[in-house]
N, C-alpha and C positions, 0 to 999 in steps of 0.2 A: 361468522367463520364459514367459511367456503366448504361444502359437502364433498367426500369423496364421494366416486364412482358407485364402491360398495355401499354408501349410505343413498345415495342416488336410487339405485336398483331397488333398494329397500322400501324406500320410500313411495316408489312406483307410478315417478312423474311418465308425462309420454314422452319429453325430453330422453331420460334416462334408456326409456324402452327404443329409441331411437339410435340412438349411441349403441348400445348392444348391442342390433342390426346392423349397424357399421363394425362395430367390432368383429360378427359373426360372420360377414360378407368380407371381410378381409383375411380371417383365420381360414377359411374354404378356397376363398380365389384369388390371396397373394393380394397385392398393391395393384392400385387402378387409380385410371385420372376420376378427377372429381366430376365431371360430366356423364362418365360411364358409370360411376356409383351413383348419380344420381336417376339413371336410366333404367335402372335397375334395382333402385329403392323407389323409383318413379314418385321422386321426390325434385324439388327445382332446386335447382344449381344454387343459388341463394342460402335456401334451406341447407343445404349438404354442405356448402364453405362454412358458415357459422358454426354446425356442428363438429366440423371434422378440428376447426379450430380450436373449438374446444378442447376436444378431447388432445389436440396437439400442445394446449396448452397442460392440461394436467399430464403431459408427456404420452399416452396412450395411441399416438399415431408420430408418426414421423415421414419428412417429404424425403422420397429416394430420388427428386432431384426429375431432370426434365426426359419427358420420352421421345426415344427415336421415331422421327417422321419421314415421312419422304420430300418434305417441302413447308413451307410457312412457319407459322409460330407453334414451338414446342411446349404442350401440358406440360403441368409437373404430374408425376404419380407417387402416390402416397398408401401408405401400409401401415401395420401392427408392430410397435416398439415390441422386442420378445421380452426385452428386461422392465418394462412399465406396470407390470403387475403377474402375479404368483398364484399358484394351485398347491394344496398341499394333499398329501392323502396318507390315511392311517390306515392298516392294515391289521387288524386283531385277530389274534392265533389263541388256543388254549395256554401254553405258553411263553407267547412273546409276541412283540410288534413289532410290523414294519411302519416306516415313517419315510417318506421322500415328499419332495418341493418340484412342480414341474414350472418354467415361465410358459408365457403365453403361446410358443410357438412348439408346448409340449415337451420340450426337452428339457432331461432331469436336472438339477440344479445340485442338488444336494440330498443325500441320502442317507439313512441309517437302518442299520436290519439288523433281527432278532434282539431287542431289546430285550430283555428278562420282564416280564409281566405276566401273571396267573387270574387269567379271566375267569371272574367267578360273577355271578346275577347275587350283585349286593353293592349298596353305597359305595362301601369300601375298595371295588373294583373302580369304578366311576373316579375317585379321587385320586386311583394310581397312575390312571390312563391321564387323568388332568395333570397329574408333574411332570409325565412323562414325557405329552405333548410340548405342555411351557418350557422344559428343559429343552428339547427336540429344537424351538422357537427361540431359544435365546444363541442358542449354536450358529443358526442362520446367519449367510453371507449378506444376507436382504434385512430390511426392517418391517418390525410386524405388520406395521402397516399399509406394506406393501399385495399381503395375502390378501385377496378377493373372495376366497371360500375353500373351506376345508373338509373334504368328503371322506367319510369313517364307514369303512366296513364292519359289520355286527353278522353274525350267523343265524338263523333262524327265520322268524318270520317278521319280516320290515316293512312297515308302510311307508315308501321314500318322498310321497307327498305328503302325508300328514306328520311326518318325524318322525312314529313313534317306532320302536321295535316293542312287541310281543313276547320273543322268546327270553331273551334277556333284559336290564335295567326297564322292565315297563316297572315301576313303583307309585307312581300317581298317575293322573290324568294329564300330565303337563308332558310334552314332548321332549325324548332327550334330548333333541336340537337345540330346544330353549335352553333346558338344564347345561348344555355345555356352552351354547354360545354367552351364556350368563356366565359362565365360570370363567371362558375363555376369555370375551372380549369379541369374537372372530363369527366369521356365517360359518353356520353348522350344516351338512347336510349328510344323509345317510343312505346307504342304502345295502345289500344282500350282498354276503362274500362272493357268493359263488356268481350270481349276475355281475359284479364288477370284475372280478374275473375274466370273464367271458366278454367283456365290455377291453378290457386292458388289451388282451388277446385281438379282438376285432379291431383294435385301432391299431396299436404299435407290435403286435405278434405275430401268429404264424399263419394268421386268415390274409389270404390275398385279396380276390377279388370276389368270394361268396358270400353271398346274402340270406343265406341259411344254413345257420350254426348252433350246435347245440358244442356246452362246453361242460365236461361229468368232472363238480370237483369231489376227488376220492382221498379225504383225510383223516382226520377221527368221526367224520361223520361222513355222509353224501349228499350232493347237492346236484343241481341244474341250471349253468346259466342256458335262457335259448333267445334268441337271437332270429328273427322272422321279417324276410323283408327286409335287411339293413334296419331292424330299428327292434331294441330292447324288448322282450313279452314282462311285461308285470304283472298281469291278471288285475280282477277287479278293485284287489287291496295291497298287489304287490307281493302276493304271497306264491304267484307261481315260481314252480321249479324247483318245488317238494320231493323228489325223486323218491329222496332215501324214506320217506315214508309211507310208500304205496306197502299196503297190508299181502306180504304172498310168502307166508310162511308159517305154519301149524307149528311155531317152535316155542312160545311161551316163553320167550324171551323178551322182558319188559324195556320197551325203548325210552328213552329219556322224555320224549313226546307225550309219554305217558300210555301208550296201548301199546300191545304186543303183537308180536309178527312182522315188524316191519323187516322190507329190504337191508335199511341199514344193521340189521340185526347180524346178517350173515354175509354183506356186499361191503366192509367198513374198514376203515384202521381200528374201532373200539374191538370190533371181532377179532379180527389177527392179533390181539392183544390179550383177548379173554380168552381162546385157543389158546394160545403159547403159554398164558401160565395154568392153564390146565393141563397141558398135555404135559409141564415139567413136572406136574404132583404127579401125572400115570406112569412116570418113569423115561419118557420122552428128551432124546438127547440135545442138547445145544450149545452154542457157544456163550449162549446167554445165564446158562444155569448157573456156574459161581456167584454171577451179579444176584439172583434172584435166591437164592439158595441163601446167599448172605446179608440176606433183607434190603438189601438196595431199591427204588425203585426202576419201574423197566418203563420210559418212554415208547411211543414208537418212533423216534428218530433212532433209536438202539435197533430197534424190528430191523429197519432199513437198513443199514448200516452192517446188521446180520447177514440179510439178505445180500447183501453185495459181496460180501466177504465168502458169499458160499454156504452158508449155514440151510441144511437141507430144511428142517423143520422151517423154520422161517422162506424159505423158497416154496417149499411143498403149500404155506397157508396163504402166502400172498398170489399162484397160481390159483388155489382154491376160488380166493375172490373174485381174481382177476375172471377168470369163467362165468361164476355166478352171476356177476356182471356183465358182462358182455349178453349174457340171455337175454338182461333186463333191457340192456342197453338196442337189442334189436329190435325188442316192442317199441320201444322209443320211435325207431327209424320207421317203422313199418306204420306206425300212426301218423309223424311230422315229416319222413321223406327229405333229414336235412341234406345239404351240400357236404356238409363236412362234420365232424362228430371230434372234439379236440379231449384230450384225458389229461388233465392237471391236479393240482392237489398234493398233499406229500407226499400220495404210494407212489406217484407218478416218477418220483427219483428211482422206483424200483427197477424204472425202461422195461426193457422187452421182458423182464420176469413179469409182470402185468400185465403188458402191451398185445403178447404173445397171445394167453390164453385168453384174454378180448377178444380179439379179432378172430378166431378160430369159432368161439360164440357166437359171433355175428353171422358169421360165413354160415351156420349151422342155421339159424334160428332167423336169422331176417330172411324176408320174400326176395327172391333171386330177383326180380327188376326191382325192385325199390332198393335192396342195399346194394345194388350196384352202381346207383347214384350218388353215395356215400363212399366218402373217402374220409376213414382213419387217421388222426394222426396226436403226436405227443406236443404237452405246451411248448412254443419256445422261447417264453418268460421266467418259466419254472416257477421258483419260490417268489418271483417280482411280480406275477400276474397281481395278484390282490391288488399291491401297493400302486400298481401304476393302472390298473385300473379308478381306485379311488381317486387316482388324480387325474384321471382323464375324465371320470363325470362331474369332479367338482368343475371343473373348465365348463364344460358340456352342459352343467345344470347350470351355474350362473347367467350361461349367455344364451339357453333356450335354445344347444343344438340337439338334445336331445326329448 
């Protein structure tokens, strides 16, 4: 039985690693005659027909037919089928998932968001997220076997070369990759919210032409994707971009991390959350108080949602942060010196109640020629950064553009 491509890759003929190259040399630079990809895989014409046939055979290239000449015999020039194979990416929230399918030309297929799901570090989470997916998988306009690799965002600290994560589902020695690509059937691969994020952003968002980007995701925790040179920072295990738990604060406030002090202590959506329902026991007014008063629980999509509606106390602590941050966010600047500094994450729906007293920090706190190298600004993905970043490095890690 004839191999697909994904079991190709897998297997890790030079054939396979060849084809990729073509793959990859076509997703970057459009359709070209097969003389010019061979000039430029400085591979022989010979070599480049066989392959490309191939891959035209498992439908993965298609001819767009003969190129304009000035004179003599017209090439064909040949490109990337967008409908011959799929990216999927999953997106995992404290409360819910995103789920979208991109084809090869990146553009979204099919999506779903906010799934109801309660990520918790136990089996039992792992087996929700696996119906979730499969359900997600049977909806498709496509056949499973169409998906090439599926890239899942995890929070904390991920090693996206060795599979594992750290902060969540590490239970054994065995990689969650394995664990899900065993469950699934499907290539697994993984990597840091906040880095794909910032990865989603630099491909398909609001990064134009900079090459130095740092992206603050600010949700129920804080993160760093940074972005250096056009090309991903993962540090030596993939654990760069810790933000939220740089130690600068005498507060004794125990981080989930396990020590005390951190940034995300006082810079977080968990904070604006532990404030508010403190300040409703000291007698602190809000719109939120019947909810909480009446034993409901208090999300902070409710925070948010306060906040936009006007609710002082929830304005007053989300400005709180929004500063706090910005302090922190100068040292950043003042050490990396980026292009662009991008604020995503769920506060980020909060806009200029955030955005405002950021920037006002910065201005304050960053060295006058370095942050005036840096330009501010809000996701323009919003709540899809995640999801369509996981799907742009699943593309991106199968075919070795990243």
């Amino acid at each position: 039985m004839k191999q697909t491509l994904a079991e190709e890759i897998q297997s890790g003929t030079k054939s396979a690693s060849l084809k990729i190259n073509i793959i990859r040399y076509y997703i970057l630079n459009g359709a070209n005659t097969l003389a010019e990809l061979g000039r430029e895989m400085d591979l022989s014409v010979p070599t480049v027909t066989k392959l490309v046939s191939e891959l035209m055979e498992d439908g993965y290239v298609v001819d767009f037919g003969k190129q304009e000449t000035a004179g003599g015999r017209r090439p064909s020039k040949y490109g990337i089928n967008p409908d011959s194979g799929y990216f999927m990416g999953v997106d995992m929230l404290d409360y819910s998932v995103n789920l979208a399918l991109i084809n090869f030309n990146g553009n979204i297929v099919y999506s779903q968001m906010d799934v109801p799901f309660r990520q918790t570090n136990s089996p039992g989470s792992i087996d929700s997220l696996c119906d979730i997916i499969s359900e997600f998988i049977y909806k498709l306009p496509v056949s499973k076997d169409k998906i090439l690799n599926v890239g899942i965002n995890i929070s904390g600290r991920v090693n996206a070369e060795t599979g594992h994560s750290y902060t969540r589902y590490y239970f054994s020695e065995t990689p969650i990759t394995e664990i899900l690509r065993e469950r699934l059937g499907l290539m697994i691969t993984i990597d840091n919210d906040s880095r794909a994020m910032a990865y989603g952003e630099y491909i398909s968002g609001v990064v134009k032409s900079e090459k130095n980007v740092l992206f603050v995701n600010v949700g129920w925790g804080l993160g760093v994707g940074i972005i250096t040179d056009g090309e991903l920072n993962y540090g030596k295990s993939g654990f760069s971009g810790e933000f939220g738990h740089n130690s600068v604060f005498d507060n004794e406030v125990m981080c989930h991390c396990g020590k005390k002090g951190c940034l995300e202590t006082q810079a977080s959506g968990s904070y604006i959350h532990r404030r508010l329902l403190e300040k409703i026991t000291q007698g602190h007014s809000t719109i939120l108080q019947k909810k909480v008063q009446s034993g409901q629980e208090i999300f902070l999509s409710d925070i948010i949602y306060a906040t936009l509606a006007g609710d002082m106390l929830s304005i007053e602590l989300v400005e709180e942060v929004g500063f706090t941050l910005g302090k922190h966010i100068a040292g950043l600047i003042n050490l990396l010196n980026p292009e662009l500094v991008i604020i995503g994450g769920l506060l980020s729906k909060t806009g200029e109640y955030l955005m405002l007293p950021i920037q006002s920090a910065i201005r304050k706190y960053s060295l006058s020629l370095i942050g005036g190298d840096t330009v501010l600004k809000q996701t323009q993905l919003g709540e899809s950064a995640g999801v369509v970043g996981a799907c742009m490095l699943a593309r991106s890690k199968m075919l070795h553009l990243i």
